[in-house]
C-alpha positions in Angstrom: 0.0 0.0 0.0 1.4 3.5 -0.9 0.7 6.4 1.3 0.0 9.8 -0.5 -2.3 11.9 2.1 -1.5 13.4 5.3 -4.8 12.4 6.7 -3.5 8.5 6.0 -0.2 8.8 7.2 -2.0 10.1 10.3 -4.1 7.6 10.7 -1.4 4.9 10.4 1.3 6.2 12.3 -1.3 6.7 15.3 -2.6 2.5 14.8 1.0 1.6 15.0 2.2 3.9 18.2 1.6 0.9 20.7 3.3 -1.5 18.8 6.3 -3.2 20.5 8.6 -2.3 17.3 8.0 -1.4 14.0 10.9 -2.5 11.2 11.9 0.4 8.9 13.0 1.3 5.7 14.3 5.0 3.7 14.8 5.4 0.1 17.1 8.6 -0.7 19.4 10.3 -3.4 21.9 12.1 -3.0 24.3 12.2 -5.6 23.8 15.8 -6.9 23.3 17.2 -3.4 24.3 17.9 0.1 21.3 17.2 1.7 19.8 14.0 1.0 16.1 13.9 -0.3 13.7 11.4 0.8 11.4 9.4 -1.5 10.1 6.8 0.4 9.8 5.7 4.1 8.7 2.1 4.5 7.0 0.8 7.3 5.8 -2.7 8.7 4.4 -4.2 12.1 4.0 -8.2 12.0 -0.1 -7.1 11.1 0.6 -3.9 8.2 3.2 -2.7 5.7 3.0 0.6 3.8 5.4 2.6 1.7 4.7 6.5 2.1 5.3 9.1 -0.4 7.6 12.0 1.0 6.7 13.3 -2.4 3.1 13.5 -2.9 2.0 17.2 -3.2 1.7 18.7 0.6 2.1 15.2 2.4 2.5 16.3 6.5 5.0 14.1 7.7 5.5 15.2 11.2 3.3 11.7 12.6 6.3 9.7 11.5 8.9 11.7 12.7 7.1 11.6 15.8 7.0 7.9 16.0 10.5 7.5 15.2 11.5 9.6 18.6 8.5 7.5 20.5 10.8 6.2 22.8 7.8 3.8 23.4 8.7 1.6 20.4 11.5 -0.3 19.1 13.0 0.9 15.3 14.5 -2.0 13.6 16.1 -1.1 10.8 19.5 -3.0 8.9 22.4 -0.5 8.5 20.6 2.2 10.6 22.7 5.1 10.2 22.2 6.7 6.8 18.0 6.0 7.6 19.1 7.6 11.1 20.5 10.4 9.4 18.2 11.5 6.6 15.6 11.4 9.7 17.9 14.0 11.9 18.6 15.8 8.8 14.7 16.5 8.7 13.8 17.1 12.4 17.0 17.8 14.5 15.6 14.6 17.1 17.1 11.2 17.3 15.7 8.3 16.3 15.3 5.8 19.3 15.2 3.5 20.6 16.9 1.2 17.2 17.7 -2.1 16.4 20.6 -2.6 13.8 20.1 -6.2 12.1 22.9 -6.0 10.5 25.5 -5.4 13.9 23.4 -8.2 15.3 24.0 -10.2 12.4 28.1 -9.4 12.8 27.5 -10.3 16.2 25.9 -13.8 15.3 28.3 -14.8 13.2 26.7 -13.8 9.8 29.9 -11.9 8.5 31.6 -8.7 8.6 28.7 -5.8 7.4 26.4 -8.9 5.7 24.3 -7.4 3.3 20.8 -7.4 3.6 20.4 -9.6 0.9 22.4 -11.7 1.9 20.7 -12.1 5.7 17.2 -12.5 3.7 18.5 -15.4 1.8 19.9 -16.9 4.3 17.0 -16.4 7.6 13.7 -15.8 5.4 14.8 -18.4 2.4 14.1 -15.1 -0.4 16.2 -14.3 -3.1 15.5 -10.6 -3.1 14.7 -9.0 -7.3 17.8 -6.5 -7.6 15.9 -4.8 -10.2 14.7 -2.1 -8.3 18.0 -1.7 -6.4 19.6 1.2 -8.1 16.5 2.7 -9.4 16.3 6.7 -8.7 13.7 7.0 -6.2 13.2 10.9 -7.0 11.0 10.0 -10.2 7.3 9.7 -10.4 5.1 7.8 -10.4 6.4 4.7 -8.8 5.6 1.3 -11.0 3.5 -1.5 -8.8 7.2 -3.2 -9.0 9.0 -0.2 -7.2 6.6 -0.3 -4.3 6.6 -4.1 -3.8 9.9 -4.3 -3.9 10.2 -1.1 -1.0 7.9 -2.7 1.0 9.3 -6.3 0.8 12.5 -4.8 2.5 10.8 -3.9 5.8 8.1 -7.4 5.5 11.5 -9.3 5.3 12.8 -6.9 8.0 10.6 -8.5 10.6 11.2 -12.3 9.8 15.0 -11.1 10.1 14.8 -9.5 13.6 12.5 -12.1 14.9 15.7 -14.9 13.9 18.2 -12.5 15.0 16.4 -11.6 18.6 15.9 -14.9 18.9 19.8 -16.2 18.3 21.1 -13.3 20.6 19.1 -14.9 23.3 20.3 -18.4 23.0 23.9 -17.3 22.5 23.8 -14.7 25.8 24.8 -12.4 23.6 22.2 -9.8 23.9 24.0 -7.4 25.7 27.2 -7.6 23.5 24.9 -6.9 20.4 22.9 -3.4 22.4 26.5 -2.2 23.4 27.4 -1.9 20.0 24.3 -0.7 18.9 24.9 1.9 21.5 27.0 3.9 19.2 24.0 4.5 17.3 22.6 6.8 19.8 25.6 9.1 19.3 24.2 12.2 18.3 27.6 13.5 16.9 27.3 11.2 14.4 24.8 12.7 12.9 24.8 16.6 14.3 28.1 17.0 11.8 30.3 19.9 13.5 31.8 21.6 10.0 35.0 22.6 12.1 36.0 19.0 13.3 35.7 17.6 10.0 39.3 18.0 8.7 40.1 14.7 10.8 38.7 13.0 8.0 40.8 13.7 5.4 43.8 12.0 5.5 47.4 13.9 5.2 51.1 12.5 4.6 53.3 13.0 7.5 51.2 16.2 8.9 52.5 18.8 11.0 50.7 20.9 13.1 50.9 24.0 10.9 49.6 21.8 8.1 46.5 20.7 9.8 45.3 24.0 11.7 45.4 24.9 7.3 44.0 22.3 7.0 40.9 22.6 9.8 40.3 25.9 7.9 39.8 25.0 4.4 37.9 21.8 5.5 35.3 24.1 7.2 35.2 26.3 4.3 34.1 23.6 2.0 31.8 22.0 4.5 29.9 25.6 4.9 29.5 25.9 1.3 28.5 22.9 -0.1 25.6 23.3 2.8 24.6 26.3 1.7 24.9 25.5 -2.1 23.3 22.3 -1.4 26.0 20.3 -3.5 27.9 17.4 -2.9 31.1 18.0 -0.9 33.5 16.6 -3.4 31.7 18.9 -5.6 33.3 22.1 -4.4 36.4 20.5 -4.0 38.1 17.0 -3.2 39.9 15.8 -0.5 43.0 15.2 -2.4 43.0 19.0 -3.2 42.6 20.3 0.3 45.4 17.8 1.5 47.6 19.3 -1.1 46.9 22.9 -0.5 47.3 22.1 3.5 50.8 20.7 2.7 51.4 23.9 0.3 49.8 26.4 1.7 49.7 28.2 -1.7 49.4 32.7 -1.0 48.5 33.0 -4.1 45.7 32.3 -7.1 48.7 31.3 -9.7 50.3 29.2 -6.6 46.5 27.5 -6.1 45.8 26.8 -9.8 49.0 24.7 -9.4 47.5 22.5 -6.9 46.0 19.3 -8.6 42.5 18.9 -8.8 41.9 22.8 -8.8 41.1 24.5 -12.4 41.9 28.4 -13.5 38.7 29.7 -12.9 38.4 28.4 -9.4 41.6 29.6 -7.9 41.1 33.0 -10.0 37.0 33.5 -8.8 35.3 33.3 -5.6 36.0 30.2 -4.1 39.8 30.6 -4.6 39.9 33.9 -2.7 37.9 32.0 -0.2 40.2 29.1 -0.3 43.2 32.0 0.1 41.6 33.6 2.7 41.2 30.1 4.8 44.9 29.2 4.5 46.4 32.5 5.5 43.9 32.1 8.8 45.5 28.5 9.6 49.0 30.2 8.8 48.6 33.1 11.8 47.0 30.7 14.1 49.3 30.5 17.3 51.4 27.6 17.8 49.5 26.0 20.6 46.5 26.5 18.5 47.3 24.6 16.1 46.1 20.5 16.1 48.6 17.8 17.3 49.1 15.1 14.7 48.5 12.3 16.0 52.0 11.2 17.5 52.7 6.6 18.9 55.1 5.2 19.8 57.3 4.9 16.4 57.4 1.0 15.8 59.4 -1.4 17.3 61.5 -3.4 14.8 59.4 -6.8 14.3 56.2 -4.8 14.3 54.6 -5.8 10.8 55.3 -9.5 11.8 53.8 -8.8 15.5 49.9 -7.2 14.0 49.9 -10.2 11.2 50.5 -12.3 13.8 48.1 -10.4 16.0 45.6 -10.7 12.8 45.7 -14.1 12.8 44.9 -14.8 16.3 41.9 -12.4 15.8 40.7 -14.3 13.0 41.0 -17.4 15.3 39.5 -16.4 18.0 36.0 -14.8 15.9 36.1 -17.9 14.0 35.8 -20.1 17.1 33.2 -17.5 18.9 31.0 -16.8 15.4 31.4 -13.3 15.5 32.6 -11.0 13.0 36.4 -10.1 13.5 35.4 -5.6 13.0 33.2 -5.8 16.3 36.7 -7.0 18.1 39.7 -5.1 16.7 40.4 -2.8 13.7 44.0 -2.3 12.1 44.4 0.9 14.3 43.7 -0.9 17.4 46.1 -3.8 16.7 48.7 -1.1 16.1 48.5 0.2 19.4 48.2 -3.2 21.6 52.0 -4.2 19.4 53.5 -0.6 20.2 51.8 0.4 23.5 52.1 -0.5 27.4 48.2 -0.3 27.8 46.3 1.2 24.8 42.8 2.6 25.8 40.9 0.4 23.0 37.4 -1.1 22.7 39.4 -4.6 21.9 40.5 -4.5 26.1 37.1 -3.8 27.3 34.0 -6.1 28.2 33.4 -9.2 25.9 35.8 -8.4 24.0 38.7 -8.8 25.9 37.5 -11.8 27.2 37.2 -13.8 23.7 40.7 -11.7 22.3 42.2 -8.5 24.1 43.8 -11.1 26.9 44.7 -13.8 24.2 46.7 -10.7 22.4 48.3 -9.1 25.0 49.7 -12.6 25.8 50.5 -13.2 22.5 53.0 -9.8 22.9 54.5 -11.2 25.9 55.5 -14.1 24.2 53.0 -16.2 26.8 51.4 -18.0 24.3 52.0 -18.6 20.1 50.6 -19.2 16.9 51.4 -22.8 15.6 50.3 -23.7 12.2 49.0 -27.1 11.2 48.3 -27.8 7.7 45.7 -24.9 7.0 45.0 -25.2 11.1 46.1 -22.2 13.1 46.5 -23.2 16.9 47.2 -21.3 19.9 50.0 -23.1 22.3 51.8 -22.2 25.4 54.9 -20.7 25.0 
């Protein structure tokens, strides 16, 4: 059923407010803009699916909004966050309480990130149609196909979370799964602060002069591709603001020199703006300025310390049916081979119990990795 009238999404919305969870769906573009636009919003309770129209000529969609902060009812959704953050993006307010199938899936040994596909085929017995996969939501009207295929995400939805819920519970790993889903809750992942932003583009051997450059021009672009509503990369690309951080060009013939940036950019507007940024990171006092991120230089034998440390974490997820990115990430393996006691998720709660201890043995030389045929084993040193 598609939803087109404000008077139906009303009506709906207030027949599913005492349900126990609802499983939920978004259909967006964004390619040619900032802000992403919503097409569709699917919902489904075990009793009622619907797909409504964000669309439809002077549809009020404040009802579902409203639901999706009723703290009253669970939000299950798979890969939450962009769905989390096209619904920020339109109200400011969190959605919660959420249930990510896809981090309890990690956590129940479906995978790393498992596609939702994927999980379908394997819990509901489905092989989803693709057809309607990369279709461009934006255009109207939507065929019958389109709109069984949007609400068959959220019907499947269900059948998923029901398995999943029900696997967490038998395993005892509830808890691990709603700590991880925690993150979710974050509301700086969503409520995007334009002056922090320059920690994600990445920079060879930084100093601090280059990144307080760096913080300036990021901002820059972030403010104006808000307020021209185009893509980031659109006003300008990361490798271009990592080279003019390292360059710190004073001039429009030094700018246009920077790869990536054209005449009529570092000659117009945005290149004076561009300008104007880097000379502000350039008279920022010293102890202004961002740290680069400075360990502990590495030990010789430290490549052969994380592969080994790789392998064990491969081990251990393996035996426990979990997916190895809930326990450690490259980063964090970095720091348990170079430091004393790293502050890192892998030594915390479950999972230092089913790998931080195993690795900081295995850097003590307390235990090792023995391999059998295509059989890793631990042993005691």
């Amino acid at each position: 059923m598609l939803i087109t009238k404000s008077a139906d999404v009303a009506e709906f919305c207030n027949e599913i407010s005492a349900a126990e969870f609802v499983a939920v769906d978004t259909e967006f573009v964004r390619e040619k803009t900032y802000w992403p636009i919503l097409c569709l919003v699917q919902i489904a309770t075990p009793d009622r699916a619907v797909a409504i129209d964000p669309l439809a000529n002077g549809i009020d969609l404040q009802p579902v909004y409203d639901l999706m902060a009723n703290s009253s009812v669970l939000k299950v959704f798979h890969s939450a966050s962009q769905d989390m953050q096209v619904m920020f993006n339109a109200t400011g307010r969190m959605t919660e309480p959420v249930f990510d199938t896809q981090i309890a899936a990690m956590v129940s040994g479906y995978g790393d990130q498992p596609a939702y596909a994927t999980l379908v085929e394997k819990i509901v017995g489905v092989t989803i149609d693709k057809r309607s996969q990369m279709t461009d939501w934006s255009l109207r009207p939507l065929t019958d196909h389109q709109i069984e295929y949007a609400i068959g995400d959220v019907t499947h939805l269900i059948k998923v979370y029901n398995r999943l819920t029900a696997d967490l519970e038998s395993s005892g790993r509830t808890n691990w799964a709603q700590e991880e889903m925690g993150h979710l809750r974050d509301r700086g992942l969503y409520d995007l602060n334009p002056r922090e932003l320059w920690r994600r583009v990445r920079l060879r051997r930084p100093t601090r002069r280059a990144l307080a450059v760096l913080r300036e021009i990021t901002e820059w672009r972030e403010v104006s591709a808000q307020r021209r509503n185009i893509p980031r990369g659109w006003v300008c690309r990361d490798e271009a603001l990592a080279e003019i951080a390292l360059n710190a060009p004073q001039t429009p013939t030094a700018l246009e020199r920077v790869r990536g940036i054209n005449e009529r950019f570092a000659h117009g507007r945005d290149g004076n703006a561009v300008l104007d940024a880097v000379q502000v990171g350039m008279e920022l006092p010293d102890d202004q300025c961002p740290d680069p991120e400075k360990g502990r230089p590495p030990l010789k034998g430290h490549e052969t310390l994380v592969a080994l440390l790789q392998a064990l974490l491969k081990l251990r997820c393996d035996e426990n049916g979990i997916a190895a990115q809930l326990v450690a990430n490259r980063r964090e393996l970095d720091r348990i081979a170079t430091e004393d006691d790293p502050d890192i998720r892998t030594l915390t709660s479950w999972r230092r119990e089913i790998y931080g201890n195993d690795a900081l043995a295995l850097k003590r030389g307390e235990i090792a990795l023995t391999a059998d045929g295509l059989t890793v084993r631990v042993v005691t040193a």
